[in-house]
C-alpha positions in Angstrom: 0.0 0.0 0.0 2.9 2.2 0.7 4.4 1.8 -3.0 1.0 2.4 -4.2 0.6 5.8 -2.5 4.0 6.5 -3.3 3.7 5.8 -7.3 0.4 7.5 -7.2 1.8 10.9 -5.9 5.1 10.5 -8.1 2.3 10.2 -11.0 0.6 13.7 -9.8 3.5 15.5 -9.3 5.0 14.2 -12.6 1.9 15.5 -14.2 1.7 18.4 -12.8 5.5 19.4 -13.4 5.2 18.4 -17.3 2.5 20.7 -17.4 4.4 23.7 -15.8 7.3 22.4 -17.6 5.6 22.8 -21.0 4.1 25.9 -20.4 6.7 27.7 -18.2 9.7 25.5 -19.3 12.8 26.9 -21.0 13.9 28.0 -24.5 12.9 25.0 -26.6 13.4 24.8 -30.6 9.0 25.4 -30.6 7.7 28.8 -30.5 6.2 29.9 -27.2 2.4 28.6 -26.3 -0.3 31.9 -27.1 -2.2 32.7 -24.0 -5.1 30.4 -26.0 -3.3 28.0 -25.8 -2.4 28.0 -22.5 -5.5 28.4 -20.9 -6.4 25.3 -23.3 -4.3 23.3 -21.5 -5.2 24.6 -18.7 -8.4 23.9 -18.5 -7.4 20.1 -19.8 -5.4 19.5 -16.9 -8.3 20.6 -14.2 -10.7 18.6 -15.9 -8.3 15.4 -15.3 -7.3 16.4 -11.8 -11.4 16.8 -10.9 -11.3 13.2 -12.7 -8.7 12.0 -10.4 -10.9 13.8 -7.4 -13.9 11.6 -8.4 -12.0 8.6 -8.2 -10.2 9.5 -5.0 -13.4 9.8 -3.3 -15.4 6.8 -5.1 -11.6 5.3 -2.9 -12.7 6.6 0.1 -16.4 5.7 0.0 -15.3 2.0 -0.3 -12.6 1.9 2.2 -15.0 3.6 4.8 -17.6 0.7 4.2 -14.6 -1.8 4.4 -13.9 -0.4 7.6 -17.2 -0.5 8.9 -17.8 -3.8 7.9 -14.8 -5.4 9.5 -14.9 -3.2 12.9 -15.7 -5.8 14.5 -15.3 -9.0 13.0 -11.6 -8.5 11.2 -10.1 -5.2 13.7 -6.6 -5.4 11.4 -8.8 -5.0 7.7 -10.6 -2.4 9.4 -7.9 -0.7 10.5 -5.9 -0.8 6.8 -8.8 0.1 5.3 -9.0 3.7 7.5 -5.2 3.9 6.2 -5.6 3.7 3.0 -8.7 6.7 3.6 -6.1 8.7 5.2 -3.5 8.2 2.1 -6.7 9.2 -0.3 -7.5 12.6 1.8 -4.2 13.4 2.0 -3.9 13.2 -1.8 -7.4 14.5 -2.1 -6.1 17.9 -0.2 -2.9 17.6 -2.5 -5.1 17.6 -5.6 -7.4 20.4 -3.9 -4.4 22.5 -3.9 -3.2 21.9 -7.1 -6.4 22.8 -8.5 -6.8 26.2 -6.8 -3.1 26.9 -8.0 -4.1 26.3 -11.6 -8.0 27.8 -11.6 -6.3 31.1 -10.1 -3.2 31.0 -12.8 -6.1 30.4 -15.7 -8.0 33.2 -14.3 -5.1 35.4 -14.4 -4.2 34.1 -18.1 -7.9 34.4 -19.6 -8.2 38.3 -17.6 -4.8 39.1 -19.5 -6.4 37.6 -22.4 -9.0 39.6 -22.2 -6.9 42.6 -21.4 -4.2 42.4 -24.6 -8.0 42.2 -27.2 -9.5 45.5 -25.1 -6.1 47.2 -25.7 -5.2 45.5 -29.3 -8.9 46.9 -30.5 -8.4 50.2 -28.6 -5.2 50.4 -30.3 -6.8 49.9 -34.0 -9.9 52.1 -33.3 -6.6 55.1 -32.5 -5.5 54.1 -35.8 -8.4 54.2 -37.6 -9.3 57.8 -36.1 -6.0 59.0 -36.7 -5.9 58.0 -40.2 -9.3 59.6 -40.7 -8.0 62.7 -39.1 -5.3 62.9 -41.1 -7.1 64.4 -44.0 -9.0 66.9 -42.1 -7.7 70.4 -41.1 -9.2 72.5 -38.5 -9.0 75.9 -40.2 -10.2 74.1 -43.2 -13.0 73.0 -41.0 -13.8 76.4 -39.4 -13.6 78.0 -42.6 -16.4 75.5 -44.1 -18.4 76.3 -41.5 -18.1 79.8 -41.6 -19.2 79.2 -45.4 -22.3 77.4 -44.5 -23.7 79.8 -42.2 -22.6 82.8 -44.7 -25.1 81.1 -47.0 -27.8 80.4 -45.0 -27.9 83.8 -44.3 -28.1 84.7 -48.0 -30.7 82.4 -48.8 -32.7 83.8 -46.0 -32.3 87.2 -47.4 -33.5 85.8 -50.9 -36.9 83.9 -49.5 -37.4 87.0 -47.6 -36.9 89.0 -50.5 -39.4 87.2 -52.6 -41.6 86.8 -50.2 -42.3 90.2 -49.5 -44.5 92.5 -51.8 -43.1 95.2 -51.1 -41.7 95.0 -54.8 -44.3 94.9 -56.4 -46.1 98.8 -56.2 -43.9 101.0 -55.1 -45.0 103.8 -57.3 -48.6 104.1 -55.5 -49.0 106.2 -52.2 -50.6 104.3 -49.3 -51.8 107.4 -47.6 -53.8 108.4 -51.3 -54.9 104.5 -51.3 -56.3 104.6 -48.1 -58.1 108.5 -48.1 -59.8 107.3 -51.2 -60.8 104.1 -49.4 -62.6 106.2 -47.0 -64.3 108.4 -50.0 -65.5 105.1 -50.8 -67.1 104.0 -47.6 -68.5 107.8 -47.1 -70.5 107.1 -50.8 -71.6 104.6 -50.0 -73.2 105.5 -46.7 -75.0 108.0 -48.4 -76.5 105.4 -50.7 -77.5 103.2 -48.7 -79.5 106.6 -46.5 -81.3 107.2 -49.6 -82.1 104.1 -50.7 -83.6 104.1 -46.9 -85.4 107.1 -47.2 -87.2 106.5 -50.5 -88.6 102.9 -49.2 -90.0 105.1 -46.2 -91.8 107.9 -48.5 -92.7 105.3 -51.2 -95.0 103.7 -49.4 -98.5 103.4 -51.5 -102.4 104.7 -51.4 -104.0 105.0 -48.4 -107.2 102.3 -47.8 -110.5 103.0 -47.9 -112.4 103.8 -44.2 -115.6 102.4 -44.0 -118.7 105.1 -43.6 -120.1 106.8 -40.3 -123.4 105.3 -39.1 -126.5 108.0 -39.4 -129.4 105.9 -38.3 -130.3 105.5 -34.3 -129.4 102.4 -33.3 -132.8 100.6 -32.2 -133.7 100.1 -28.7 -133.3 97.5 -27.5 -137.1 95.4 -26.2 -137.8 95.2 -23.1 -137.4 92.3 -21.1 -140.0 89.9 -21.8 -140.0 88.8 -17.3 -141.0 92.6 -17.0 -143.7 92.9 -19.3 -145.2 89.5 -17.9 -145.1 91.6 -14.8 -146.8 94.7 -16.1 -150.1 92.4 -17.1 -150.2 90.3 -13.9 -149.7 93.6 -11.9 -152.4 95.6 -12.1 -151.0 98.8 -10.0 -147.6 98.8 -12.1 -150.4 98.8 -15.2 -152.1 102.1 -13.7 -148.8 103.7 -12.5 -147.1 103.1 -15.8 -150.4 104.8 -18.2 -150.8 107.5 -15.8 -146.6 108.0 -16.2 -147.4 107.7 -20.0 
């Protein structure tokens, strides 16, 4: 058990040197690895060490049951069994440790990778601007400008210009216009009062009145209840003959 634990860390460490020793290793006839590239490999070599953790604890699992099961039955199985669990934690925590070393050197690698494309399209936009630039002059610029609002200017003098009808006219007086205007209005007033005044005057033959009565309007007969009482009353008959 000792050789194995001992041939299985030699393994690891030989791993894990190649690695650094390929990456990180002298002048060699090949051109250096890009920073692609080595965060490639990178990666590569955690996934097999998180390979090598799943294994290490599948190891573990089985020696703890072993234990267990021989605790009390077979005391010296039991006991090599909890050995061989320390050997794998302790490899385990080796591995752990490795793997921290190389997620934090990827991180570092990928966030200077990321770095050297910011500055490497920074670098090309400068270019770009400068070389655009590079035909322009301020003064030339200014000038242009200057140019453009001269003409605006001159084309807003010409729609005013047309616009206006003041050019059109000129050789009539505004103050004759407008007293004549008024002559107008005045003549027309007075038409208009005539006009008014005939329709009053002009307004026809008078009708005819119908004719003043001449004959006394008839009296009217007396109430036929009174004369009943006349002839019933023979006293009313006597005072109304002698009043006769």
């Amino acid at each position: 058990m000792i050789h194995f634990y001992k041939r299985e860390k030699f393994k690891l460490i030989c791993i894990t040197m190649s690695f650094f020793g390929k990456l990180f290793g002298k002048g060699s006839d090949k051109d250096p690895v890009t920073t692609g590239e080595a965060i490639q490999k990178l990666r590569e070599t955690e996934d097999m060490l998180m390979k090598k953790q799943e294994f290490l604890e599948k190891k573990i699992d089985q020696e703890v049951a072993t234990a267990r099961k021989n605790a009390k039955t077979n005391k010296r199985s039991a006991l090599q069994a909890l050995k061989r669990k320390k050997r794998y934690d302790k490899q385990l925590q080796q591995i752990d440790g490795t793997l921290s070393t190389i997620e934090m050197q990827r991180e570092a690698l990928e966030g200077a990778n990321t770095n050297t494309a910011v500055l490497k399209t920074m670098n090309d936009a400068a270019k770009a601007l400068k070389k655009a630039n590079a035909d322009l002059d301020v003064d030339k610029v200014h000038d242009m400008m200057d140019d453009i609002a001269e003409q605006q200017d001159v084309a807003k003098e010409i729609s005013e210009a047309i616009s206006s009808p003041v050019a059109f006219g000129q050789e009539f007086d505004e103050d004759e216009l407008e007293a004549e205007l008024d002559a107008l209005g005045e003549e027309l007033e007075l038409e208009e009062q005539e006009e008014l005044d005939k329709q009053l005057l002009d307004v026809g033959p008078a009708a005819a009145l119908p004719d003043v009565p001449r004959a006394e309007p008839a009296k009217p007969a007396a109430p036929a209840r009174a004369k009943k009482e006349e002839t019933e009353d023979p006293d009313m008959a006597e005072l109304a003959a002698w009043a006769s």
